[in-house]
N, C-alpha and C positions, 0 to 999 in steps of 0.2 A: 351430880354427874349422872347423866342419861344411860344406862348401861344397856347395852346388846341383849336382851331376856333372851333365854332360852328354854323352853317347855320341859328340858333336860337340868333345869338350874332347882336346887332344892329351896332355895332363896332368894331374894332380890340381890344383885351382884352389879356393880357400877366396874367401866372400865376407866382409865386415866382421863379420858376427855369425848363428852359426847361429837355424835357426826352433825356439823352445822346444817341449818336448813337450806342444802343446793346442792347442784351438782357440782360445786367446787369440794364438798365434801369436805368431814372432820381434816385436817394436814399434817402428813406425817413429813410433807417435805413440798415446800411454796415455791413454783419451778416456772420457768420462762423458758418457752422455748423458741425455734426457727418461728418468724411471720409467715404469713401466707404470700409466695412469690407471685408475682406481674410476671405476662409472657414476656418470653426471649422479643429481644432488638430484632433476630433476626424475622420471627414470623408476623413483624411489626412491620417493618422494608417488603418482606414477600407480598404483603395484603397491600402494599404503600403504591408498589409495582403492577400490582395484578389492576389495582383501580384507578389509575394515574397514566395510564398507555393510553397515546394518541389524540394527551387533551393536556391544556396547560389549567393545574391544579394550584390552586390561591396556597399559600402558606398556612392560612386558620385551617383548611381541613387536613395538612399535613400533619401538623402539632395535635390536631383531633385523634390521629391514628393510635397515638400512643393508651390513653385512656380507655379510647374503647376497647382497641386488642385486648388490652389487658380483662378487661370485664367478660370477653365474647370466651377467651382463653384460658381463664383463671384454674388451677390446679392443685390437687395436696401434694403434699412431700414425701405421702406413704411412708415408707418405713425407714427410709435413709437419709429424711432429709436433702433428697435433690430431687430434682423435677423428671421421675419417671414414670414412663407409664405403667399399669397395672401389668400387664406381664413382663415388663421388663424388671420389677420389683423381686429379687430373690425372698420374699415370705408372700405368705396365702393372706391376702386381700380381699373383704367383703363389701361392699356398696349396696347401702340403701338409698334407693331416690326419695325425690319427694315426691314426685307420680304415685310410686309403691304405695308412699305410707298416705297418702290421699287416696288413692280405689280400695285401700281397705281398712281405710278410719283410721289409721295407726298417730294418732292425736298428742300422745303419750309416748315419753324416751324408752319408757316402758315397752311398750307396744310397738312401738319402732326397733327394737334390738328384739323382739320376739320372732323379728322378717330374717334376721340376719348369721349364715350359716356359723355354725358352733359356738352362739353363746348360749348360755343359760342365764335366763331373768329369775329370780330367786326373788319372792314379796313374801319375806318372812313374817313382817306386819304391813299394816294399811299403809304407813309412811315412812318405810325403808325398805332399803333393795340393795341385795348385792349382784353384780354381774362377773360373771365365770365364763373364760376359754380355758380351754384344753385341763380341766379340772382344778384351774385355780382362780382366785380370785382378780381379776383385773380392777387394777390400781392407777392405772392410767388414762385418765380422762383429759382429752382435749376441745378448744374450741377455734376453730385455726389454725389449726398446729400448735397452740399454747395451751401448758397443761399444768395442772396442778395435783399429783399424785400422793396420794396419801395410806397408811399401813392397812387400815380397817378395812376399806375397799366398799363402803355403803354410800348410798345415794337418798337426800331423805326429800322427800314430797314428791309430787309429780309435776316434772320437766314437761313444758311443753314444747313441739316441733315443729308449727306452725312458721318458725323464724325459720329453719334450715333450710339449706337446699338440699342437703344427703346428710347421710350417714355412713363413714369407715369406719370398718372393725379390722382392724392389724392384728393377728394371732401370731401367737409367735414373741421372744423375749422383744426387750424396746431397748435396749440399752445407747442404740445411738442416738433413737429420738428424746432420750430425757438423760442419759448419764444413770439412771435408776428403772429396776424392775423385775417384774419377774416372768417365768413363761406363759404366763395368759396371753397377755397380748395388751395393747392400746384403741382406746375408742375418740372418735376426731367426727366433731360435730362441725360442718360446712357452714357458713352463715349466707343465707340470701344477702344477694349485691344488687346494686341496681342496675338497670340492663341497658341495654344502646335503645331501645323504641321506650315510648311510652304504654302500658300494658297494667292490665287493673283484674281484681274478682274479688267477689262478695261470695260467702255460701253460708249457708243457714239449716239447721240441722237439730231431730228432735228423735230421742230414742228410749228405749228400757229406762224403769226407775226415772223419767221423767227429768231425762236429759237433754239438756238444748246448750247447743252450742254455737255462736258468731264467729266469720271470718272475715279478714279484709286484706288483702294485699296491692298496694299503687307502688310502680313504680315510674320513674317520667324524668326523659335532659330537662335540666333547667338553662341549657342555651342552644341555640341553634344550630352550633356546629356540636355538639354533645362531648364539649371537653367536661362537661358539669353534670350529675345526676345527682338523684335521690333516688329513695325507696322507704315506706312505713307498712309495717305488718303490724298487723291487730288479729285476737284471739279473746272470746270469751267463754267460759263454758261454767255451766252449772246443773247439777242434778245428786241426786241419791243413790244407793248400792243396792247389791242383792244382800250386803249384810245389815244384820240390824241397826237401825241408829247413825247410820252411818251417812252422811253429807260431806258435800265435797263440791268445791267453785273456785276458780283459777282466771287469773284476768291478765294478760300477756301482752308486752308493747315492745316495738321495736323499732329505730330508724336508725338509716345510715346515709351519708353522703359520700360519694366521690369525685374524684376531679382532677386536670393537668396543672402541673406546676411548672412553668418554664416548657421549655421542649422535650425535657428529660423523665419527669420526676410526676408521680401521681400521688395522691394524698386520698387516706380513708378515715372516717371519722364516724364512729355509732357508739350504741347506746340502748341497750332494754332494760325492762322490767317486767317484775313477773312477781305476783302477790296471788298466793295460792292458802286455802282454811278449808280445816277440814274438823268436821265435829263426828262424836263418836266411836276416834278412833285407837284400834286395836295396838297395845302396848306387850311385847310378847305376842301369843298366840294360843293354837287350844291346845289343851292336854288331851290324848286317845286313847291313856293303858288303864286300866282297869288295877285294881291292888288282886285280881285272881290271876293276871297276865294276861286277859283278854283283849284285842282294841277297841275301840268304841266307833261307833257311824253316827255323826250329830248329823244334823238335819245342816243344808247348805250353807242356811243364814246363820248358823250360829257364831256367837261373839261372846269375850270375855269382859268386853268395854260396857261403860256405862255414860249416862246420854250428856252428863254435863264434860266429859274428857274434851279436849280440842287440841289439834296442832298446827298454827296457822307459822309462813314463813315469806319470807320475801329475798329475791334474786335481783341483784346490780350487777352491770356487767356496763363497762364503760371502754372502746377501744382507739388508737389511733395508728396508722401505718402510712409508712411514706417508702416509696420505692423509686428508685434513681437510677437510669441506666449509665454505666460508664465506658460510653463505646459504646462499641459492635458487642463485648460480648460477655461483658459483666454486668452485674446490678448491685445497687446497695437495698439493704431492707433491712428499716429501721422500726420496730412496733414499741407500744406500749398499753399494756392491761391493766385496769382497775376491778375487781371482784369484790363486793359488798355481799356478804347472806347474812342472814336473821333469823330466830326462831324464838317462837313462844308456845307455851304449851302447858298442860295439866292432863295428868297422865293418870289409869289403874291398872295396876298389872294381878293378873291372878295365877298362885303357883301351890303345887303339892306342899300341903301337909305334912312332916315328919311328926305323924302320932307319938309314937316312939320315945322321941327324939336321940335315936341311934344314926343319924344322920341320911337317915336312907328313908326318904317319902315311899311311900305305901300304894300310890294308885289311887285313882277315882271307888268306892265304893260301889260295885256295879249295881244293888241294891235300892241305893239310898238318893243317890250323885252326889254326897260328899266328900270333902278331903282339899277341898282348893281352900288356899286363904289370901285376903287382900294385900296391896301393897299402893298406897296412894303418893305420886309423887309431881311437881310443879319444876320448871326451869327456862332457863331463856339461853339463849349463845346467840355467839356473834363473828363474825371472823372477816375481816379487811386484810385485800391481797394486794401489791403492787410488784409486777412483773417486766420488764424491759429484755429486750434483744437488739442486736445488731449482727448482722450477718453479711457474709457476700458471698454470691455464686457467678458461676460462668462458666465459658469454656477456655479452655488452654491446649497449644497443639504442640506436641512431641513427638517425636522418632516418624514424624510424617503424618499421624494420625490426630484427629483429638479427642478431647477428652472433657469429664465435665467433674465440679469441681466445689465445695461448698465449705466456706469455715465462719466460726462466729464467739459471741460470746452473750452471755445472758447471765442478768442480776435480778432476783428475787425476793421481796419478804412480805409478811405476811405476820400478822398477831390474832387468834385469837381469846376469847373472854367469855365464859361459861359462870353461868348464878343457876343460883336453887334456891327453894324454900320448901318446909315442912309443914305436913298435916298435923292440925290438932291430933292430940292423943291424949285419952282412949277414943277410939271411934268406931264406929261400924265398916269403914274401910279398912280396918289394920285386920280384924278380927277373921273367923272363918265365914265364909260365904253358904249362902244358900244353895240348895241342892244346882246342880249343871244341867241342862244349859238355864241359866237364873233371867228373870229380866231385865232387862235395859236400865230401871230405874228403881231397882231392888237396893241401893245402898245412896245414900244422900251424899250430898259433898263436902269434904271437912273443909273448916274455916283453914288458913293459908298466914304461915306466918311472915316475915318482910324479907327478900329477896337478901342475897348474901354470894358473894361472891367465891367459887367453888376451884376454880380452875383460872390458868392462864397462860400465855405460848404462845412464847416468840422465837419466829423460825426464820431464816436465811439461807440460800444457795446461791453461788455463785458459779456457771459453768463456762467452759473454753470447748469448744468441736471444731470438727474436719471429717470430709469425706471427700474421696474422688470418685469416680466410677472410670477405670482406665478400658482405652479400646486398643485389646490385648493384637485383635484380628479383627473383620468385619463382623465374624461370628463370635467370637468370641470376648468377653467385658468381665473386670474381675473387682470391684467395690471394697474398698477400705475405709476403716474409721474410726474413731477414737474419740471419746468423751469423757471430758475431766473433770467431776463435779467435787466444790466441797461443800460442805452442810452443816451447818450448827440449829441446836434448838436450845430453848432455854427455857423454864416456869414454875409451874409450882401447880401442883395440883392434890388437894387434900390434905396440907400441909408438907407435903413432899418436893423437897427442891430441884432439880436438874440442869443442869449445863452439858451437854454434850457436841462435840465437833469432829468429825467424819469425813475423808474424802474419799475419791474414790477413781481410777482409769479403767473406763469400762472401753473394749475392741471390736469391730464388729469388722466382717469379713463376708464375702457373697462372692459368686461364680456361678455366669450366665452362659450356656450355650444354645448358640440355635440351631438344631439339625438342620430345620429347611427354615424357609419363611414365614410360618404356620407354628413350628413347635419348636419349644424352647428350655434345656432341661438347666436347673437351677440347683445347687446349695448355699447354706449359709450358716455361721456361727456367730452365736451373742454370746456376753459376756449377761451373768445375771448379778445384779447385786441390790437390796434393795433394805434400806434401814427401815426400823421397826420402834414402834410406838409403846406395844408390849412390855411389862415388869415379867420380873422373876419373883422367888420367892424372897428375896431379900429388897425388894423397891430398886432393884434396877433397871434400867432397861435393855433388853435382849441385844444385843450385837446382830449386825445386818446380813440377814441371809444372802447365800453366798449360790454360783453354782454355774452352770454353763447349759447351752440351748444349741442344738443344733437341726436343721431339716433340710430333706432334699425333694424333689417334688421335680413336675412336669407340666406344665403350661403349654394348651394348645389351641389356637383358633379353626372357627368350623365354618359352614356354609358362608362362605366370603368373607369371614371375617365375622360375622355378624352374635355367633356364638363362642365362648373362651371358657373351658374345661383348663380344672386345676385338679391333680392329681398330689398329694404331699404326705411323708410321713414326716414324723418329729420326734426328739426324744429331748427331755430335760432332766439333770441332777440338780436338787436344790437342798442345799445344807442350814439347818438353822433358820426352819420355818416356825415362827412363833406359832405352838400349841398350846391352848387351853388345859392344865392338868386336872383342872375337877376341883381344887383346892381355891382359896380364898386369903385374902391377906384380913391386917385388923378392918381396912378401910371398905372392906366387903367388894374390892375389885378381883379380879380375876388372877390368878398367876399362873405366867406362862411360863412353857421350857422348851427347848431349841428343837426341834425332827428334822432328821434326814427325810426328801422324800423323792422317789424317782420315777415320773412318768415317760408314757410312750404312745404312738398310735400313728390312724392316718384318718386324712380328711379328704374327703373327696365334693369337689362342686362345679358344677354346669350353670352359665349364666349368660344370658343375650337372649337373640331372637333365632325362634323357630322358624319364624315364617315373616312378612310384612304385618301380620297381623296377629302375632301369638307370641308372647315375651312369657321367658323361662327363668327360676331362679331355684335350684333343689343342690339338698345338701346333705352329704352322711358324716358322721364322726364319730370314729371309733377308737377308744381310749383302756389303756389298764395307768394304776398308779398303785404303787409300792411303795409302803412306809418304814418302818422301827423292823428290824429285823426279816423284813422282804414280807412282812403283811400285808393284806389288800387294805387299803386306808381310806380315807374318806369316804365311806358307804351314802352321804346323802347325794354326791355324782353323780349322775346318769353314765355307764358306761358306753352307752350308744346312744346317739340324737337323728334324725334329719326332720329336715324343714323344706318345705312345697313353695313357692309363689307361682302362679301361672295365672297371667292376665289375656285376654283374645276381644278382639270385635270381629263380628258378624260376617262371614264370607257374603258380598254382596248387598251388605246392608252394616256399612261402618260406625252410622248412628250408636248404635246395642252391643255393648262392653260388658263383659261378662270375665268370671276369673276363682278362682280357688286357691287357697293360704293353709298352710298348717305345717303342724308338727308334730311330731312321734318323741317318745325318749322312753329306754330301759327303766325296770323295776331301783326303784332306792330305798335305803333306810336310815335309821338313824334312835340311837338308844335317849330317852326322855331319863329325869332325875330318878325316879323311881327304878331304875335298870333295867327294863322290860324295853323291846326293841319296836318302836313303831316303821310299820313297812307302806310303801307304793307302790303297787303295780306298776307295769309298764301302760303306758295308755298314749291315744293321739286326740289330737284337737285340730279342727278342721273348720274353716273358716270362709266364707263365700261373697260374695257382689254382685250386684246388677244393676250397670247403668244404663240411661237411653240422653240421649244431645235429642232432647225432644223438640227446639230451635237452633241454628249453627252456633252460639254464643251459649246456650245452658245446658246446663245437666242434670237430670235426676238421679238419683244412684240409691241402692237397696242393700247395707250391708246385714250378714246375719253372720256373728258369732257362736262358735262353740255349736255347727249346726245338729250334732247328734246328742248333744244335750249331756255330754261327760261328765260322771263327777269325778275328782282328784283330789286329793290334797298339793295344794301348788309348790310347795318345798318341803324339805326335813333340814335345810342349813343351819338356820339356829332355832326356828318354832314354822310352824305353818299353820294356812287355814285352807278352807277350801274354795277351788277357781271359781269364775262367774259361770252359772249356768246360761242354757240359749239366750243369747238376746238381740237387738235388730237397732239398726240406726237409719232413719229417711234424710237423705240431704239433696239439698238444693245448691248449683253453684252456675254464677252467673258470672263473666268473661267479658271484658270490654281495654 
């Protein structure tokens, strides 16, 4: 079993079941949620009417309407599940385009949620990541509105984003969109569709450490009234780090078909892959305390891996949706998701010494750089998802007014299968290491004994929802909802057997007013509830944190419309958050035990355009969170963040694109095994571009990262290393 290292861990420590290779992530619970709806009938008839006056129109391009609408219209469900728009949504709403993360390289899911107001990207190693709102971990990952949320909350290898069209971040609890969760929030990844024109780009791109990267995106009707499209997206990228030893190549494919079915009904049909290796990567992270209490400053590149390590993975994603109007003002939406991830790997981990052996490692030798010692380990997982929804929304008219309206149901399962194998022993990997920072090729690779099956988990959910949105007045709309999940898992991991079955009615509530037509003040309450993956000290597992979410906030649009300022505070109680106690069972996994913990704050963000020629996106968040007897808790945190995006072309010369990214976030810390407390300044990072359309069809663009050349350590969550210093990407992209 692949365990969560922590620089803080005195020993190698495995938890119940490693995090699969994807963003489907290890599963604490295999969820199917709402499809992604087709536009309303009715702004299908508007567009039918608006193009159809004072000509007599053939029936093939009437039946046409409905397909394309849908594709010109297409929307998410934000955070309730119905088709609102972004301020009419009672939670704080963030959108990343694909413009965004294309003017400033953002290639990587990584790097695409580093655009996006109040999360925290946490790369505690080369090839895991957790992501954090509002000081907890987000558990919730979607792709269409279909999600598959899991307790651990890590993401392993790097997702590419080549295939999206955006990216939302819903902060804020989710309890309506999944039946399960907790106050982070939910992240919902857009899928490019294919478009009403046909429309194509290539770009080509070569940067720091001797990276190059290929892109390809065609989309095109395959018939001449364009009831029929496609679309394929291609991505390659390959290059080396600023850490030692460190390589990395990712090969991305994607295609989708759409199309009308009858006069009613449209059908979507896709399909990627995404096969990503990486050699020399960092398992754990570095140790900083010294055994005087001192920290230590490695040099940038330093790493605790060695050159033979790999972690290569591969990502299936198989999808199919069918949307049926019934009437003027219903729809049916019928999906179904396949999710295939892999991983393979050989791994070293290097952790403090207990000289002693009073339990209590000692620190680095400031001296000598003694005191680490090896830990060699091999394994592979695997985890196949099958996910199903059926839904239906619309509108329905009462006491004179109407109203809009969404209920459904969703079945889920999912198995995963985790193997390991053991180093030869005695070896020079088990032993102590060589002084820090050691070389790359200071310890050989032990022989690998035959794979053996470690873990296994089988999981199922089954959910029923509802939500209306009632229109109380013209100003006034007040959103209700309810989601009824049950849950069972079942397996055996480490010889430890499991059956557990859990349901759960989570409520969700919101209240919309508009003062004028411009501002619009909002609250809302979720219910939190979220099962857990976590033992105790007896090989149980922890009972599902429990707790409630609520925020109130103010949504306002500016210059015509064109700019949308969100103003929110929030507060959450959550009971029976699986915590780490320090302690260990025989199987050397971790045991947890239950924390109260209660956060608070406000978030503030501006986003649209300044001008015809200057788009805005800046963000602040400001948070406290309170633990076991009203302690401040989770020190690795940042109490404060914001984040910059500001893109412009040239007053008078539109060719020349220009723009600046960054972010700032408060000082954190976080106690390593030895007890001595590793700290991080507060620090920012500031990012830039420059493009030229040097033809009407091409571009060149200049991006330079990290332009003041910062150093940091990039996390304290469970290990960290340090971020990328300056570096620069030249691309080419060519439009046809």
């Amino acid at each position: 079993m692949r365990p969560i290292r922590s620089s803080r861990q005195a020993s190698p420590r495995r938890p119940a079941f490693r995090s699969p290779a994807s963003s489907s992530l290890p599963l604490a619970i295999a969820i199917a949620l709402a499809c992604m709806s087709g536009t309303a009938v009715a702004a299908a008839q508007e567009s039918a009417a608006g193009g159809t006056s004072g000509s007599d129109t053939s029936t093939t391009e009437l039946d046409a309407i409905l397909v394309v609408g849908q594709r010109a219209s297409r929307v998410s469900n934000g955070a309730t599940n119905l088709d609102l728009d972004i301020k009419e949504t009672p939670q704080s709403i963030s959108v990343v385009t694909s413009e965004q993360m294309s003017l400033f390289g953002a290639n990587s899911v990584n790097d695409a949620l580093r655009l996006a107001t109040g999360v925290r990207v946490d790369e505690w190693e080369t090839n895991r990541t957790s992501y954090s709102a509002r000081g907890f971990d987000i558990l919730n990952t979607q792709i269409d509105g279909v999600g598959l949320p899991n307790s651990w909350g890590i993401a392993t290898g790097a997702q590419d984003t080549f295939g999206y069209e955006k990216v939302e971040v819903i902060r804020g609890a989710n309890g309506l969109l999944t039946g399960v969760g907790n106050a982070s929030g939910t992240i919902n990844y857009v899928r490019k569709r294919p478009t009403n024109e046909a429309q194509g780009m290539v770009g080509l791109s070569y940067g720091s450490w001797d990276t190059v990267r290929a892109e390809a995106d065609y989309s095109t009707p395959f018939t001449d009234d364009g009831r029929w499209a496609g679309r394929i997206v291609a991505a390659y990228e390959d290059g080396d780090s600023w850490l030692q030893a460190n390589q990395n190549d990712r090969t991305f494919l994607y295609g989708v078909v759409d199309g009308q079915i009858g006069d009613n009904g449209t059908l979507t049909v896709g399909y990627s892959h995404q096969q990503a290796n990486s050699v020399g990567i960092m398992w754990g992270a570095l140790l900083f305390m010294n055994s005087d209490g001192t920290q230590n400053e490695w040099p940038r590149n330093a790493t605790t891996t060695q050159d033979w390590t790999y972690w290569d993975t591969t990502n299936e994603t198989a999808f199919a949706e069918y949307v049926h109007q019934l009437g003027a003002d219903w729809r049916l939406n019928v999906s179904y998701n396949y999710r295939r991830a892999s991983g393979d790997e050989d791994m070293f981990y290097a952790y403090l010494a207990d000289a002693d052996f009073d339990g209590t490692p000692e620190g680095l030798d400031p001296a000598t750089g003694l005191g680490l010692v090896g830990y060699p380990w091999s394994g592979k997982d695997e985890v196949t998802s099958h996910l199903g929804t059926i839904s239906l929304n619309g509108v329905y008219t009462m006491f004179g007014r109407q109203h809009e309206a969404v209920v459904g149901v969703s079945a889920s399962r999912s198995t995963t299968d985790n193997w390991e194998r053991s180093a030869e022993f005695p070896h020079p990997a088990w032993g102590l290491l060589p002084p820090f920072p050691y070389p790359t090729d200071a310890i050989p690779e032990p022989a690998w004994s035959e794979f053996s099956q470690s873990a296994e988990l089988d999981q199922s959910l089954k959910r029923v929802f509802g939500a209306t949105r009632i229109a109380v007045t013209d100003r006034f709309k007040a959103i209700i909802g309810a989601n009824y999940a049950e849950y069972r898992r079942e397996g055996v991991s480490y010889g430890v057997d499991f059956d557990d079955t859990t349901s759960h009615t989570s409520p969700y509530a919101g209240l919309t007013f508009d003062f004028t037509d411009r501002v619009l003040g909002y609250v809302s309450y979720s219910d939190i509830y979220q099962p857990q993956d976590q033992a105790d000290a007896n090989d149980r597992l922890l009972g599902p944190s429990k707790g409630v979410n609520y925020e109130a906030g103010v949504k306002a649009e500016w210059l015509d419309g064109r700019l949308l300022t969100t103003v929110a505070v929030f507060k959450a109680d959550q009971q029976g958050l699986a915590t780490p106690t320090g302690e260990y069972n025989e199987f050397g996994q971790t045991i947890y035990a239950p924390v109260d913990v209660k956060s608070k704050g406000v978030e503030l963000e501006a986003t649209g355009q300044l001008s015809d020629n200057v788009d805005l996106v800046v963000g602040y968040t400001a948070l406290e969170m309170d633990g076991l007897n009203g302690d401040d808790t989770y020190p690795w945190v940042p109490r404060r963040s914001a984040n910059l995006i500001l893109s412009a072309r040239a007053p008078g010369y539109a060719a020349l694109s220009y723009g600046l990214g960054g972010r700032w976030q408060s000082g954190i810390s976080n106690t390593e095994s030895s007890g001595f407390t590793v700290r991080q300044g507060s620090y920012a990072v500031l990012n830039a571009f420059m493009g030229w359309d040097f033809v009407e069809n091409a571009t060149v663009r200049l991006n330079v990262n990290n332009v003041f050349n910062e150093k940091y350590i990039n996390t304290l969550r469970y290990s960290g290393y340090y971020g990328a210093p300056s570096n620069y990407t030249l691309t080419v992209n060519w439009r046809f």
